[in-house]
Structures are given as structure tokens and as C-alpha cells.
BAFI-3210 file (N, C-alpha, C; in Angstrom, 3 decimals, decimal comma, padded with zeros to 6 digits):
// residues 60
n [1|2|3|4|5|6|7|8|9|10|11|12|13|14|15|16|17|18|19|20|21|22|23|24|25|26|27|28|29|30|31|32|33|34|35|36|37|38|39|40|41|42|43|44|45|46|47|48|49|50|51|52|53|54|55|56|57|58|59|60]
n.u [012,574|014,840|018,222|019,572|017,585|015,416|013,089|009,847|008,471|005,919|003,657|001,040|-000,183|-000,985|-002,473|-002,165|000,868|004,323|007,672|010,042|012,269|013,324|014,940|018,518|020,927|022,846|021,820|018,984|015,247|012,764|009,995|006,553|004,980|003,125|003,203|006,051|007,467|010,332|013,531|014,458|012,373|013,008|014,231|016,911|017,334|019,721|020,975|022,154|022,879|022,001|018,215|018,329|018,550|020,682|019,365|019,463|019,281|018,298|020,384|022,537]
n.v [020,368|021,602|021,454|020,456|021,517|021,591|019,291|017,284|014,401|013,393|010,679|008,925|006,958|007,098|009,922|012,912|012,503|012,361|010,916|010,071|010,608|008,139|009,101|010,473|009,501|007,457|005,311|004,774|003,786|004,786|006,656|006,683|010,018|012,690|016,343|018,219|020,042|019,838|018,963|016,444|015,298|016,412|016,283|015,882|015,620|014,695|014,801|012,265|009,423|009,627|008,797|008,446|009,603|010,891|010,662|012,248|013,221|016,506|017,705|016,412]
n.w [-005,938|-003,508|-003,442|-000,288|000,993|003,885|004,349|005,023|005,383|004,432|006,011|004,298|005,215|007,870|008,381|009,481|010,262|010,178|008,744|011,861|013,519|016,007|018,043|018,854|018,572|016,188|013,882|014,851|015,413|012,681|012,965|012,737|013,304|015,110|013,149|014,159|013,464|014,560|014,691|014,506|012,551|010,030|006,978|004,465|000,832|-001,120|-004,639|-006,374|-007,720|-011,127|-010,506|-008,024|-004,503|-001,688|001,384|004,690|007,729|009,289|010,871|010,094]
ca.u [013,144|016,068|019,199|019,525|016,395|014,976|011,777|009,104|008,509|004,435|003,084|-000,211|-001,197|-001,552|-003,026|-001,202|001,811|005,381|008,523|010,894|014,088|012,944|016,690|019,172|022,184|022,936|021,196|017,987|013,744|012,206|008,400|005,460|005,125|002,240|004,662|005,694|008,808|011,530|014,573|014,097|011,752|013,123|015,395|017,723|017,804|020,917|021,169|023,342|023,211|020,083|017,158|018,751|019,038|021,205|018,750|019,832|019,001|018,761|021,600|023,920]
ca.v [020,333|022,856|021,099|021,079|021,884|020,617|018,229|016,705|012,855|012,514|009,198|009,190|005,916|007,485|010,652|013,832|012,055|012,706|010,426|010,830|009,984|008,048|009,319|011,512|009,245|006,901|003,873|005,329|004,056|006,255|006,371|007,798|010,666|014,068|016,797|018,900|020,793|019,310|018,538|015,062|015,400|017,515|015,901|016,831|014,774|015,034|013,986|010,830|008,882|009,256|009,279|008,159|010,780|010,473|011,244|012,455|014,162|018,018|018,133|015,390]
ca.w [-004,612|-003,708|-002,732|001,230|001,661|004,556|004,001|005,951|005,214|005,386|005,752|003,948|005,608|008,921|008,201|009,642|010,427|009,272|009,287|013,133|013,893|017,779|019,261|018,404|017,818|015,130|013,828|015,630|014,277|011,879|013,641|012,229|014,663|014,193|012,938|015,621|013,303|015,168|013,464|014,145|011,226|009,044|006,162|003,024|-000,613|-002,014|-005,331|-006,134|-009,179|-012,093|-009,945|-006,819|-004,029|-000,183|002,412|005,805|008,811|008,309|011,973|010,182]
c.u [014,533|017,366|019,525|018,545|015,354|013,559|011,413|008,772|006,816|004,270|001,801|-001,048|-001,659|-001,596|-002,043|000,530|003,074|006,902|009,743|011,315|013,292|013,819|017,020|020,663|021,636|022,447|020,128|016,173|013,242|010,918|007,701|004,706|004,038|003,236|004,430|007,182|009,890|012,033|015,053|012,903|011,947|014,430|016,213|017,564|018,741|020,920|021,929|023,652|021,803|019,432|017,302|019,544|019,846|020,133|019,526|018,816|019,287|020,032|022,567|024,596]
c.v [020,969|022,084|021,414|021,706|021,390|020,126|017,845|015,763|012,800|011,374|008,897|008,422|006,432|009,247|011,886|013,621|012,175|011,438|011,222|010,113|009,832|008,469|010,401|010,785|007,994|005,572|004,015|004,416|004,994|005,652|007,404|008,912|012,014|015,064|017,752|020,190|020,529|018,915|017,500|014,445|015,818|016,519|016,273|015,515|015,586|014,181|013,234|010,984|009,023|009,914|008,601|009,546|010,356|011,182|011,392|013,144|015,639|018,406|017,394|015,815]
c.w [-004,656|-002,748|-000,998|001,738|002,450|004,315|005,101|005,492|005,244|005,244|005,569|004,664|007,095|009,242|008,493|010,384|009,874|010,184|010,468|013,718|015,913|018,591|018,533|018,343|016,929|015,179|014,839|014,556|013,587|012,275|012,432|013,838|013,835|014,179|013,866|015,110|013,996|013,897|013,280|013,171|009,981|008,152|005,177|002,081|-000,931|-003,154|-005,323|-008,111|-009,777|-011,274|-008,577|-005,915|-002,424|000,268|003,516|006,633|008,712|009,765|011,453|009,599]
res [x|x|x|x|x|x|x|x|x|x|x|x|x|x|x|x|x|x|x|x|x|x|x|x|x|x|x|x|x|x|x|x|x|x|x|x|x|x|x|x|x|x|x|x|x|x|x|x|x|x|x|x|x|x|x|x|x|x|x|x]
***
């Protein structure tokens, strides 16, 4: 995975589904939503510590 590179979240349990931000400000649900490329889907890993990475929003 390429630093800042935005990601799509799937959620295997409900089939073509991808994790999505329900709003657009802060402290918002993450739904299982079908992906639609919005950038209320789209995320970044940033590494951290070890094998711990920051997730975000790919607009934050």
C-alpha cells in the first residue's frame, strides 16, 4: 500500500459494499454503503507505530 493512497474499505459481510462516511463533518457513522467512488469512501493509512497505521478521510 503506497502512502496516501486513497483506499476503499470493503465489507465482505455485505457483499459489494464499501465503508461511508454518512455526513461530511466530524464525528459522522461509517455505513456500509455500494461503492459509488465518492470521497466519502475513499481513505488514506498512514503509518504510525509497528503495525499500527492513522486512517483518515482522503478530504481531511
Amino acid at each position: 500500500m503506497v502512502k496516501n493512497d486513497p483506499q476503499f474499505i470493503k465489507n465482505i459481510a455485505f457483499g459489494n459494499r464499501v465503508a461511508d462516511l454518512r455526513g461530511d463533518q466530524n464525528n459522522q457513522d461509517i455505513i456500509a454503503w455500494p461503492r459509488n467512488g465518492g470521497i466519502n469512501q475513499q481513505f488514506t493509512f498512514v503509518p504510525e507505530h509497528g503495525k499500527e497505521y492513522k486512517i483518515s478521510t482522503t478530504d481531511s
